[in-house]
N, C-alpha and C positions, 0 to 999 in steps of 0.2 A: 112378424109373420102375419100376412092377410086373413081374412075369415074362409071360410069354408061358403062356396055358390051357392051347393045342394048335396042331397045325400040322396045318390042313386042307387036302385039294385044292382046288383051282378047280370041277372038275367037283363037287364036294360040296356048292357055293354055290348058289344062287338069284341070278337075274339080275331086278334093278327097275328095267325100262328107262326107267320116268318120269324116277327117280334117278339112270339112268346107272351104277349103281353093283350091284357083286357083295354078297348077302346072307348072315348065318350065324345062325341060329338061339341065343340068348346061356343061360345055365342062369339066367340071373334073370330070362327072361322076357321081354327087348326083344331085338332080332339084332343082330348086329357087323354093320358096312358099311365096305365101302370102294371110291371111284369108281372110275371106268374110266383117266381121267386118275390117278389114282394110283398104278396099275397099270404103265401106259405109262410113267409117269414112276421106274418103279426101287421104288415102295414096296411093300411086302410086309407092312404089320402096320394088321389092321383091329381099329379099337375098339366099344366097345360104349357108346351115349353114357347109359348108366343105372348102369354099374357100373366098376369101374378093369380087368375083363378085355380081354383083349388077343391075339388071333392070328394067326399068321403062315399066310398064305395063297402056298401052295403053285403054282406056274405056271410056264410057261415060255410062248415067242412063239406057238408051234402050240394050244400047251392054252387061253391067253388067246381067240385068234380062235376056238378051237370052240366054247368057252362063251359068248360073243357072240353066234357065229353060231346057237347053238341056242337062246338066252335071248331073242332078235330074236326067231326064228321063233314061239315058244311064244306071245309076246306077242302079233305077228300072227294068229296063232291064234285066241285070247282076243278080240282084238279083234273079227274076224269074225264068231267064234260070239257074239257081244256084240249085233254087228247084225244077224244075221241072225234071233237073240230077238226081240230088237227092233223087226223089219221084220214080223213073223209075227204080234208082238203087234197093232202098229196094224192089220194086214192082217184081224184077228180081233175089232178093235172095230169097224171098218167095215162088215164083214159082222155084228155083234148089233144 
């Protein structure tokens, strides 16, 4: 089993709500993951599926639900302004 890179916060991650899963940026160019169910379930060490690094992600019960709760929202976000491009676009062919 390799060593552990680093030991990041939670709040440091990125949240991919598709995946369900907290992100980290990897120094070879793909990011470490680790799901949410992982989390909940006691695990603490996200891999990177391109190279053998390996980090411990930093969290407790409070810090877990705020990165959720902010990673949710960001994505709701995203989504919205997604539609509402989108809405604006057809809204702008119809009127050419």
């Amino acid at each position: 089993m390799s060593a552990l890179y680093d030991e990041i916060d939670i709040a440091d991650c990125a949240w991919d709500a598709a995946a369900r899963a907290f992100t980290y940026p990897c120094p070879c160019g793909d990011r470490f993951a680790i799901a949410l169910d992982e989390l909940l379930g006691g695990e603490d060490i996200a891999g990177c599926p391109s190279c053998s690094l390996r980090i411990r992600v930093l969290f407790d019960e409070a810090s877990l639900e705020r990165a959720v709760a902010a990673g949710e929202a960001a994505a709701a976000a995203a989504a919205a302004a997604a539609a509402a491009a989108a809405a604006a676009a057809a809204e702008g062919a119809r009127g050419a």
